[in-house]
GUVO-61378 format. One record per residue (C-alpha): residue number from 0; x, y, z. Coordinates in steps of 0.5 Angstrom, whole numbers, plus 500, padded with zeros to 3 digits. Example, Ala and Ser with C-alpha at 12.3 -4.5 7.8 and 13.67 -1.06 7.14 Angstrom:
+-----+------+-------+-----+
:   k : east : north :  up :
+-----+------+-------+-----+
:   0 :  525 :   491 : 516 :
:   1 :  527 :   498 : 514 :
+-----+------+-------+-----+
//
This chain:
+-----+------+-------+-----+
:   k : east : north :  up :
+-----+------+-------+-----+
:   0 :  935 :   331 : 292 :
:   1 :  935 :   325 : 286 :
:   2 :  932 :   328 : 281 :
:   3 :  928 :   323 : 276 :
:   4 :  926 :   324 : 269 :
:   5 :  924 :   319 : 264 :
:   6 :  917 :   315 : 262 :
:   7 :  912 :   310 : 266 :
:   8 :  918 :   306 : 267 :
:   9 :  922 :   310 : 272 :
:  10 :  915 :   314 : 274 :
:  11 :  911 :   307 : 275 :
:  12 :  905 :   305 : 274 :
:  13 :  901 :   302 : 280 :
:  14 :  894 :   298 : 278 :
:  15 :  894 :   301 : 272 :
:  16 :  891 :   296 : 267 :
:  17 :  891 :   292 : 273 :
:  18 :  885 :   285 : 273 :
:  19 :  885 :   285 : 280 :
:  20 :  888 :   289 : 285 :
:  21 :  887 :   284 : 291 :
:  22 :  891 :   278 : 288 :
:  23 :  898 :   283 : 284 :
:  24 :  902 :   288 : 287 :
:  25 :  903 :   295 : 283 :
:  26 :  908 :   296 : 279 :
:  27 :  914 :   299 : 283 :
:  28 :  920 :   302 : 278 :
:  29 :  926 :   302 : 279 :
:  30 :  926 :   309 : 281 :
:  31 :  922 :   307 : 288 :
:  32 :  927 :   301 : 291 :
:  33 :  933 :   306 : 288 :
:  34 :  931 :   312 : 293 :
:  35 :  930 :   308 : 298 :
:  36 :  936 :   304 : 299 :
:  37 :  940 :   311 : 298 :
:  38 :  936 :   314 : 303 :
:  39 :  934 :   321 : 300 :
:  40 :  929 :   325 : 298 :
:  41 :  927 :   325 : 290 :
:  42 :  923 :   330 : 285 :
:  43 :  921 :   324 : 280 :
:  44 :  919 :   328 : 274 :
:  45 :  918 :   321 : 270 :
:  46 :  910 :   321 : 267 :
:  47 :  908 :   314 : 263 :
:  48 :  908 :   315 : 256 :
:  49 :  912 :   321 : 256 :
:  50 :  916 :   322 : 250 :
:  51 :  924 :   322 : 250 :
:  52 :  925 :   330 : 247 :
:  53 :  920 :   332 : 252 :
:  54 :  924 :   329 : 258 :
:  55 :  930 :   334 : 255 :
:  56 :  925 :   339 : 255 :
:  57 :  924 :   337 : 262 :
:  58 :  930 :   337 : 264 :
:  59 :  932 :   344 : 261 :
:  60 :  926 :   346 : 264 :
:  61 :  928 :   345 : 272 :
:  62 :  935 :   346 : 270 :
:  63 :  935 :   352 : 275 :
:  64 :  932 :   348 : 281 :
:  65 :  937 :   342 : 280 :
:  66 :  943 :   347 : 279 :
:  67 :  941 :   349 : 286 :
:  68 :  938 :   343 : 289 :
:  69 :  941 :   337 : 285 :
:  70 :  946 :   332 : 289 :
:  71 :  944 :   326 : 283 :
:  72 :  940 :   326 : 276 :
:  73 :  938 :   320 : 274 :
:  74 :  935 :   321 : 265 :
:  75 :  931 :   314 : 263 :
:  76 :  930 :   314 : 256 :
:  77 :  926 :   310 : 251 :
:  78 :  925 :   309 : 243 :
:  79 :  929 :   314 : 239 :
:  80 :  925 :   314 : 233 :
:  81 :  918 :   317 : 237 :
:  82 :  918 :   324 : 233 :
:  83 :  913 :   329 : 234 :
:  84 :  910 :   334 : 230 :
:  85 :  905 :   340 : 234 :
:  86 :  898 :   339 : 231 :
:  87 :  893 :   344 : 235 :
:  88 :  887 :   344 : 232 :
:  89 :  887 :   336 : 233 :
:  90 :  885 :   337 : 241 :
:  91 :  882 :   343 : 245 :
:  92 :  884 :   340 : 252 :
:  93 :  893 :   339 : 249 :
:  94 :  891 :   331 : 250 :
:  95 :  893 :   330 : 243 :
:  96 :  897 :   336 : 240 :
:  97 :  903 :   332 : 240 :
:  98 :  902 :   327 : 236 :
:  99 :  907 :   321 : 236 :
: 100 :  908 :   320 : 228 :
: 101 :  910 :   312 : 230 :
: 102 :  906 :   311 : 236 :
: 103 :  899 :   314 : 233 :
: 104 :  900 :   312 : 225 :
: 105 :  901 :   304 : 227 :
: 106 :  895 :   303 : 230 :
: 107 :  897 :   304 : 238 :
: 108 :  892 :   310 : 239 :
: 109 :  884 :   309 : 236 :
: 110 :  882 :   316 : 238 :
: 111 :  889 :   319 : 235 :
: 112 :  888 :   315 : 229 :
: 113 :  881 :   318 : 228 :
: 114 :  884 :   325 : 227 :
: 115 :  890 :   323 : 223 :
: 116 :  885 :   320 : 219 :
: 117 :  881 :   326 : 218 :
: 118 :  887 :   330 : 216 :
: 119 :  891 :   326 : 213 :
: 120 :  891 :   323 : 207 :
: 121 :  894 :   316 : 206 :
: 122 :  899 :   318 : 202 :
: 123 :  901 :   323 : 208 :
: 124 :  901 :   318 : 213 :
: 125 :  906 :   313 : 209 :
: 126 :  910 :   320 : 208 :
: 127 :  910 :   320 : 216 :
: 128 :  912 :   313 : 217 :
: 129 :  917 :   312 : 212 :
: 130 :  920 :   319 : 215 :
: 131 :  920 :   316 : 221 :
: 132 :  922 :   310 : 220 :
: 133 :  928 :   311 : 216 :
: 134 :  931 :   318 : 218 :
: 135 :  927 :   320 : 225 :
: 136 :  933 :   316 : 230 :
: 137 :  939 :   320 : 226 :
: 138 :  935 :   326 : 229 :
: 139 :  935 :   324 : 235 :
: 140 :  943 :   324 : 236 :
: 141 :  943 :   330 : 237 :
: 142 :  937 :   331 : 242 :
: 143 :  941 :   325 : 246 :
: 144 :  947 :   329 : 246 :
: 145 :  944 :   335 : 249 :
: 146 :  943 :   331 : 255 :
: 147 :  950 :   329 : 254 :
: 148 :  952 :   336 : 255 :
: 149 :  946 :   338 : 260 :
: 150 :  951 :   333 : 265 :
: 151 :  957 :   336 : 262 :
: 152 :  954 :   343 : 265 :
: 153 :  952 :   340 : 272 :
: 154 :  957 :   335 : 273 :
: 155 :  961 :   342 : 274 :
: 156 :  956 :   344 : 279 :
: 157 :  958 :   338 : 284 :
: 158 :  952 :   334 : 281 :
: 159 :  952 :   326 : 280 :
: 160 :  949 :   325 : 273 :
: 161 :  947 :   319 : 270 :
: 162 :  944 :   316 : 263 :
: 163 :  939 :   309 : 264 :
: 164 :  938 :   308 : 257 :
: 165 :  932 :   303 : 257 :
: 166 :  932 :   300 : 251 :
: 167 :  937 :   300 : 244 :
: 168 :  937 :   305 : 239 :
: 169 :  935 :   301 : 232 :
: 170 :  939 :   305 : 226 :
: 171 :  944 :   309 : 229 :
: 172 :  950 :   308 : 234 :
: 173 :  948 :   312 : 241 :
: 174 :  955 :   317 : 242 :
: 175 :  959 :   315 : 247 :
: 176 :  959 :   319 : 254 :
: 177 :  962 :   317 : 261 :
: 178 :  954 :   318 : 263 :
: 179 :  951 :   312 : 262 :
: 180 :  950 :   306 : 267 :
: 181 :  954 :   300 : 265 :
: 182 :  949 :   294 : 267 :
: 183 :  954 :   290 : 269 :
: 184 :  957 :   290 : 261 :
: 185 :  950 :   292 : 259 :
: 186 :  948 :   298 : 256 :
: 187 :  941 :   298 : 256 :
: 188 :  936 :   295 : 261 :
: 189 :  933 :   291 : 256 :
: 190 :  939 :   287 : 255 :
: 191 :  940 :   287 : 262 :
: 192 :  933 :   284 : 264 :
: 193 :  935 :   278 : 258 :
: 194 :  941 :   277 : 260 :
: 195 :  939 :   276 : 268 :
: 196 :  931 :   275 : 269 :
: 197 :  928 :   269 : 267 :
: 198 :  921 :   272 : 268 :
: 199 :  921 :   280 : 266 :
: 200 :  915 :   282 : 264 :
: 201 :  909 :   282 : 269 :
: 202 :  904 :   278 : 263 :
: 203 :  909 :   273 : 264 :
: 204 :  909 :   274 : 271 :
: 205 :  902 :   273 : 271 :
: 206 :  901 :   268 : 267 :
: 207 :  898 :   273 : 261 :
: 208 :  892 :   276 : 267 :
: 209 :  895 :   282 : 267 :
: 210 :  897 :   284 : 260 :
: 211 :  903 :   288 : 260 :
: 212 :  909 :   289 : 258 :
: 213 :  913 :   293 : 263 :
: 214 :  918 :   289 : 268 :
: 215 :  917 :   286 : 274 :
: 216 :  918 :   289 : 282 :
: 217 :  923 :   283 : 282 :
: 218 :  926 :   286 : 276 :
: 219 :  926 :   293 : 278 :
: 220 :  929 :   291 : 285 :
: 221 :  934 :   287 : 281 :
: 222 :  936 :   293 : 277 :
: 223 :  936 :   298 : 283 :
: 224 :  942 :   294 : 287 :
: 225 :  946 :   295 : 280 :
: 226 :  945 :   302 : 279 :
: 227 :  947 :   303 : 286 :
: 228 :  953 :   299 : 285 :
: 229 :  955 :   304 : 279 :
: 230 :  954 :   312 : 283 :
: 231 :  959 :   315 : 287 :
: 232 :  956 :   314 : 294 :
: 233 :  961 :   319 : 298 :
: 234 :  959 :   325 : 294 :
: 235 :  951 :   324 : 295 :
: 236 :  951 :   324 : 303 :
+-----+------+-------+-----+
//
């Protein structure tokens, strides 16, 4: 069993946002292509949006299933300077109580705007920001070697881990560890896809029809064949 953690780009997105579904395909994330040339069954816990320390508490929280049913661990991450505060009276149904100070503050959520701007002055906001900013990723050192030891813990176990780090960190320099895909010398998928892919996002793909920014089927195609490159292919099957 493969299990799979990260954000829209390992969980997918299909026609969502999609201008018309008959003329585009879906998005396919590469956790699709990857499954299928390996052969085997996989749990993909990927959610779009999903924040990088809830994909650790993910991963902490199915620790007990992967330890008994894990042949492969796949751990997609994203920003490193996304950090949440726990807000409960913002929302009722939970949809916001997570607020994700750079994601919200910067104008990337209208409805969680209303709310910051209800509770917080301004002076509270470019509190928010400027902490954000300048110290969150130096946090998110340490939440990213909790993945590190998290695999160091399985790979004891017989278990194959790996760490697809889908874009680079801006303030700190990641820790270095034997987990993390190598993409042909590339250490993150975004430097991969510049480096190989002329058209890389589907509005490019599209000519700007389909406004978005994830990578394209090709591109996610492209970046399976090499992920499968790198596993240890006798110890999955």
């Amino acid at each position: 069993m493969i299990y799979y953690f990260g954000d829209s780009h390992t969980a997918g997105i299909g026609y969502q946002g999609c201008p018309n579904s008959d003329k585009f395909e879906p998005h396919i994330p590469y956790s699709y292509y990857l499954t299928e040339m390996l052969k085997m069954k996989s749990k993909n816990l990927a959610r779009p949006g999903r924040n990088f320390i809830l994909n650790v508490g993910d991963l902490i929280s199915n620790l007990s299933e992967i330890e008994s049913r894990a042949k492969l661990v796949i751990f997609q991450t994203q920003n490193f300077c996304n950090p949440l505060l726990r807000f409960d009276k913002f929302s009722p149904d939970e949809s916001l109580m997570n607020l994700v100070v750079t994601s919200y503050l910067l104008n990337k959520n209208p409805d969680a705007n209303k709310l910051v701007d209800a509770h917080f002055s301004e002076k509270d906001k470019e509190t928010m920001i400027n902490w954000s900013l300048k110290f969150e990723e130096n946090r998110s050192y340490y939440e990213y070697e909790y993945i590190v030891n998290i695999f160091r813990f399985l790979t004891k176990k017989g278990i194959q881990c790996k760490i697809l780090n889908w874009t680079w960190a801006h303030t700190i320099k990641l820790p270095e560890n034997e987990f993390v895909f190598n993409l042909n010398g590339n250490w993150n998928a975004l430097n991969f896809f510049n480096k190989n892919m002329k058209v890389i996002t589907i509005t490019q793909e599209t000519n700007g029809e389909w406004e978005d920014g994830h990578t394209t089927n090709k591109c996610n195609r492209k970046l399976a064949k090499v992920l499968l490159k790198e596993l240890d292919l006798k110890k999955l099957h």
